[in-house]
N, C-alpha and C positions, 0 to 999 in steps of 0.2 A: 850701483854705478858710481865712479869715483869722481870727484869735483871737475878733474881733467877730461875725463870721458865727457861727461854732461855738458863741461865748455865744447869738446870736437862734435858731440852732438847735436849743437845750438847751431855753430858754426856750420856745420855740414846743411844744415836746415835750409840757413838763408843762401847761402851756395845753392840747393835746388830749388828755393818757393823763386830767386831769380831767374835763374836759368828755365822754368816752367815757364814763366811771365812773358821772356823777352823772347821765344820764337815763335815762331809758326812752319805752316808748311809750306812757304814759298822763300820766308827769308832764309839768309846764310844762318851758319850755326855760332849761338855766343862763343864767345872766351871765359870758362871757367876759373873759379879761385880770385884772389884778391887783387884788384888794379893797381896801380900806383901812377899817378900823374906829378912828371916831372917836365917843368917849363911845357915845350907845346907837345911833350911826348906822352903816350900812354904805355905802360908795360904792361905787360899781362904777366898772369902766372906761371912758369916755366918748368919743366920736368929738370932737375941739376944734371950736368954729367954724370954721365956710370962705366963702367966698366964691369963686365962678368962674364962669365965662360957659359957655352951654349950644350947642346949632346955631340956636339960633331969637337970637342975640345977647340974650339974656338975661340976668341975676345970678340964680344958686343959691346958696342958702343953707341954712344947716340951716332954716329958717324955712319953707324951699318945701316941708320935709316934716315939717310940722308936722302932728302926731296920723295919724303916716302911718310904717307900717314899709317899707324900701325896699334893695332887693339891689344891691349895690354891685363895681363889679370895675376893672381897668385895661386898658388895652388902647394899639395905636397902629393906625391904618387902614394902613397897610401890613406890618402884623406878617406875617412868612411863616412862621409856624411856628403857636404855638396860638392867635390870638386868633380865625381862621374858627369852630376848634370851639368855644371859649368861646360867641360869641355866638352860634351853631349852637342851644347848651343856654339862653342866656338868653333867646331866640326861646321854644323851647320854653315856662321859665316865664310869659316877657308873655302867649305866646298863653293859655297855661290861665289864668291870673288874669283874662283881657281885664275882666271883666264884675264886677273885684273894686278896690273905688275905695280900698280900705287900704292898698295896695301900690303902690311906685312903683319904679325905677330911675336910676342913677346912674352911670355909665360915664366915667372919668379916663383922656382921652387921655397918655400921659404923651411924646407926639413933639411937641412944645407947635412946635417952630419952622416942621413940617412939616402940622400938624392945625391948620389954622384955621377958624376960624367955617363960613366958607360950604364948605370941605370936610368937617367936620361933617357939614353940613347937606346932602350930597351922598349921603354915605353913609349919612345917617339915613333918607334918601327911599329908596336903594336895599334898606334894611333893612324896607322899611314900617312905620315905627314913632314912635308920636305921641307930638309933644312934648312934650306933657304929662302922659304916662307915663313917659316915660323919658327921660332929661338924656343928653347924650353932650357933656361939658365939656373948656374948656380952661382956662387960665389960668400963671399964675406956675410955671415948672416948679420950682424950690426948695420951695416948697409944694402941688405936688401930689407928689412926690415924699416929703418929708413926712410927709404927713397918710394915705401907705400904709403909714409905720409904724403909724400910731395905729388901720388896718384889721389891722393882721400880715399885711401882704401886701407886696410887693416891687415895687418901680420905681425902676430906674436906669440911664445911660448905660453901656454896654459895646459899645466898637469890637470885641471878639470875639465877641460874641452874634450871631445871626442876626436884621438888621434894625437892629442897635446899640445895641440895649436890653435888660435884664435883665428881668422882670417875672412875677409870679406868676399862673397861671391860676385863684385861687380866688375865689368868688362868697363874699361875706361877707352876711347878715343882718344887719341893722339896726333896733331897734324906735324907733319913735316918741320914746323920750329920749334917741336918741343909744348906746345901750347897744347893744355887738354880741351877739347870741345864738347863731349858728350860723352855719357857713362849710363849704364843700364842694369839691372840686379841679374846677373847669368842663369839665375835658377828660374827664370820667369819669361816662358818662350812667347808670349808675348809682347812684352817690354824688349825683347831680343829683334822681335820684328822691325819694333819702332828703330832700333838702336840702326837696324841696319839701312833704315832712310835717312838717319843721320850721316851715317858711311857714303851713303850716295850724292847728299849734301857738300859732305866736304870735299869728296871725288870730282866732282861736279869743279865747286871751288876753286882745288889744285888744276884741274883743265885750264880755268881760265885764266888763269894768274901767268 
């Protein structure tokens, strides 16, 4: 493991021994990532703008999920390792939500050379799953690759990974401003459980606001 690794892995640490500490199951859900306190403000951590193209040849935007919380992950369509179970457990989520118009999905091919549009749109049909629930994007791989730091989640080229990509199996929350709230390991259908009371947490939330 490389000096940098072992810092994002220190860092990632106290990111979740906090995020463990400070809920429960009746409070709302934290704000993940680093704060900054400016005069009486607090910011939180925020996902950057994006821009990338969906299966339906589309622009996504932060803008497409506007006043919209939406579970976000990476993947490539020939992953031979975790991404079947990954989207196994985000199946799960679309199907409980189907009927819930506050939540969306976002899924970052990160095989950008090998994942194009219309195979997208291959696998999105084989997935049954509509496009306007949930994005299975490509675009600029330097900026998808990116803006998976700005998730704490991993995607990157490795000729010794299986498939020749590095990339993290975890489903991240996302609330309506960009703010991540809650992240889950997708290959662990019980931690998917948890994750989806956080969903309902933050649903909950956006109701009331």
């Amino acid at each position: 493991m490389t000096s940098l690794n072992k810092t994002f892995a220190l860092y990632f640490l106290s990111i979740c021994l906090l995020y463990s500490c400070s809920t429960d199951t009746d409070s709302k859900l934290s704000f993940i990532g680093e704060v900054q306190i400016e005069g009486t403000d607090t910011i939180y951590h925020k996902v950057p703008d994006f821009l990338f193209i969906d299966q339906d040849s589309n622009y996504i935007s932060n803008e497409s999920f506007q006043n919209k919380a939406y579970v976000v992950d990476f993947f490539f369509t020939s992953c031979p390792t975790i991404c079947p179970m990954v989207k196994k457990q985000m199946l799960r989520i679309y199907e409980r939500y189907e009927n819930e118009d506050g939540l969306k999905f976002l899924s970052h091919s990160i095989d950008t050379r090998r994942d194009s549009v219309p195979h997208l749109k291959r696998y999105a049909t084989n997935l049954g799953i509509s496009s306007t629930r949930w994005h299975l994007v490509t675009g600029e791989k330097s900026k998808i690759y990116d803006i998976a730091d700005d998730y704490f989640s991993v995607a990157k080229e490795d000729p010794s990974a299986p498939g020749g990509y590095d990339h993290s199996g975890r489903l991240i929350l996302v609330d309506p401003n960009g703010h991540i709230r809650a992240f889950c390991d997708g290959t662990n259908p019980k931690e998917v459980d948890l994750f989806m009371e956080d969903i309902d947490k933050l649903l909950k939330e956006m109701n009331e606001q």
